[in-house]
N, C-alpha and C positions, 0 to 999 in steps of 0.2 A: 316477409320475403327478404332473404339475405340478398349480400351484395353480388355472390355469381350466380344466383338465379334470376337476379334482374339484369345481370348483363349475356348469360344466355338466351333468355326472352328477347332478348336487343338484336341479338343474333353476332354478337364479338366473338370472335375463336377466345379457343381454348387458351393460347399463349396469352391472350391478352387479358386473360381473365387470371391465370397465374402471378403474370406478372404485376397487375393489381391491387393483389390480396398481398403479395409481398411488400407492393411498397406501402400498402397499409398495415400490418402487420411492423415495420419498421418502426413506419413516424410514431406510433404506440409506440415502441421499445424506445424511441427520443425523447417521447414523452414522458415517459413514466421516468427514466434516468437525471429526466431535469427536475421532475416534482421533487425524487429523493434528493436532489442537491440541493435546490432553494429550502429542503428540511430539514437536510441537516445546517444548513447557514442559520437559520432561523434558531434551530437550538442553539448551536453556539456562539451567537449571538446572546440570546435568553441569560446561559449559562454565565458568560461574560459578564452582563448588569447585575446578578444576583451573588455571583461568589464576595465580592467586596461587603456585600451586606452581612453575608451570612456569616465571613471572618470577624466582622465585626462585632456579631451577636454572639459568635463564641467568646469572642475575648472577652466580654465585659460578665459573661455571667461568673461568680463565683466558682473556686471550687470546691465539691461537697465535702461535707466534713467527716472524719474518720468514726465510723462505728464504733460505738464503747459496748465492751463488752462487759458483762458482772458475772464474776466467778462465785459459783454459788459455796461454800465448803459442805463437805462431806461429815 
């Protein structure tokens, strides 16, 4: 049983039962806006601790050495 067939069973009008749904309907849409922020915080934060590393590991590795090629004569 949904939420306005439990509050028509109750016997609440119609308006109150609209208006209701709308403000649950909302506090979701608050909610859901704050999950994506605390997500994105969270990635970039992540991003933050790991790019130092990862400049790091670029810089020390070598870089590759030039292809030799052998020309064969004809």
């Amino acid at each position: 049983m949904n939420l306005k067939q439990l509050l028509k069973r109750a016997g609440v009008s119609n308006n109150v039962i609209a208006e209701v749904e709308r403000k649950a309907k909302m506090t979701t849409a608050q909610q859901e806006i704050e999950h994506q922020e605390k997500a994105a915080a969270m990635a970039k934060m992540m991003l933050n601790d790991v790019m130092p590393h990862l400049r790091n590991a670029l810089d020390k590795t070598p870089p590759s050495q030039p292809k030799k090629t052998i020309i064969i004569p004809d």
